[in-house]
C-alpha positions as CSV (number, residue, x, y, z in Angstrom):
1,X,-14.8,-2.9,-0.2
2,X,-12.9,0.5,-0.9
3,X,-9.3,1.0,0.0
4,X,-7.5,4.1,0.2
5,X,-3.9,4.0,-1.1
6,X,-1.1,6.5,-0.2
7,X,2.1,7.0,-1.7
8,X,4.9,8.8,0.3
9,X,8.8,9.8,-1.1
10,X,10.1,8.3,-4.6
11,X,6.9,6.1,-4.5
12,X,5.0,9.1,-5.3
13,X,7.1,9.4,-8.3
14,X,7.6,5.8,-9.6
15,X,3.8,5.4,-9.1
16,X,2.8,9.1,-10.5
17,X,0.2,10.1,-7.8
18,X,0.0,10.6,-4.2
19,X,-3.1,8.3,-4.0
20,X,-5.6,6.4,-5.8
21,X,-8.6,3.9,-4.1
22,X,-8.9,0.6,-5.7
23,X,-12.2,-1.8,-5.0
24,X,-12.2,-5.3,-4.0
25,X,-14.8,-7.8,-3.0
26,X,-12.7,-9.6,-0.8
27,X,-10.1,-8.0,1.5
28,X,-6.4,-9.3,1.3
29,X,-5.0,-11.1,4.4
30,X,-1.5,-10.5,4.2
31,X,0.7,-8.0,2.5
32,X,1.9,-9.8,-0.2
33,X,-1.9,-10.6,-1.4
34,X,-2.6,-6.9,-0.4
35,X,0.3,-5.6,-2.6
36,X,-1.0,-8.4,-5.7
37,X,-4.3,-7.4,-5.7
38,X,-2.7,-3.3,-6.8
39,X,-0.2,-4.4,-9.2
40,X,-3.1,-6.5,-11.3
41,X,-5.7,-3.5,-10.8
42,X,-3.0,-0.5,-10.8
43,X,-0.1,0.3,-13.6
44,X,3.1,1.1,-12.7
45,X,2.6,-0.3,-9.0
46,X,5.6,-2.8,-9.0
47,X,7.9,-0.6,-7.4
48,X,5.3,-1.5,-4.2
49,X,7.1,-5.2,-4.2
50,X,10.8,-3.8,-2.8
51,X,11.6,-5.2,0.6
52,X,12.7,-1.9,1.7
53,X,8.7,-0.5,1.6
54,X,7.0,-0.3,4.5
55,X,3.0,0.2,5.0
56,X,0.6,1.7,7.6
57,X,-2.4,0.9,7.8
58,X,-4.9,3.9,9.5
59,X,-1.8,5.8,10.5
60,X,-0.3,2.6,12.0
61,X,3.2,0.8,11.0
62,X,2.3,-2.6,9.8
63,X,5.1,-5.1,9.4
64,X,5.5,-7.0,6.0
65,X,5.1,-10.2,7.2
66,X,1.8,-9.5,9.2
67,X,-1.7,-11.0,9.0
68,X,-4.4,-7.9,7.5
69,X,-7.6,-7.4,8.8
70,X,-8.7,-4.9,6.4
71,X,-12.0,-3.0,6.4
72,X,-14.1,-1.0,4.0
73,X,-12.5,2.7,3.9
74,X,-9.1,1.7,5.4
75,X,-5.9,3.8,4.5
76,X,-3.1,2.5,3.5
77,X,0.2,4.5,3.1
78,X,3.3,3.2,1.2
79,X,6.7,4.6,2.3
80,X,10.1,4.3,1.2
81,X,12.7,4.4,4.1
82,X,13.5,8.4,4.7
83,X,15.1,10.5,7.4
84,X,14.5,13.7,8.5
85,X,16.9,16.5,10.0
């Protein structure tokens, strides 16, 4: 399975690129695993575990505490909080 990562606001920066795909075998079923499973395969990707980040998944908010049903190609965006004006 191939997931597309997105990283949004100071992430981008902490992380040092706007997105990467990582490959899996199995696909994670919560956050927390999903979020595990790219700080063993990714460097730098601990700034991922603040509470404040929040995730879609396919252009969809997903909260932190919510089961995954992920699927091969899927896009996942990190963002830190932001406001706009």
């Amino acid at each position: 399975m191939q997931l597309e990562l997105e990283f949004f606001g100071p992430l981008q920066d902490q992380i040092g690129s706007r997105s990467t795909r990582i490959h899996t075998r199995q696909a994670p079923d919560t956050v927390d695993s999903l979020i595990a499973l790219i700080t063993e395969t990714q460097h730098g990707r601990d700034a991922l575990r603040a509470s404040h980040v929040r995730l879609a998944i396919n252009d969809r908010m997903v909260a932190r505490n919510a089961p995954l049903k992920l699927t091969d190609g899927d896009r996942i965006a990190f963002m830190s909080p932001f406001s706009g004006g």
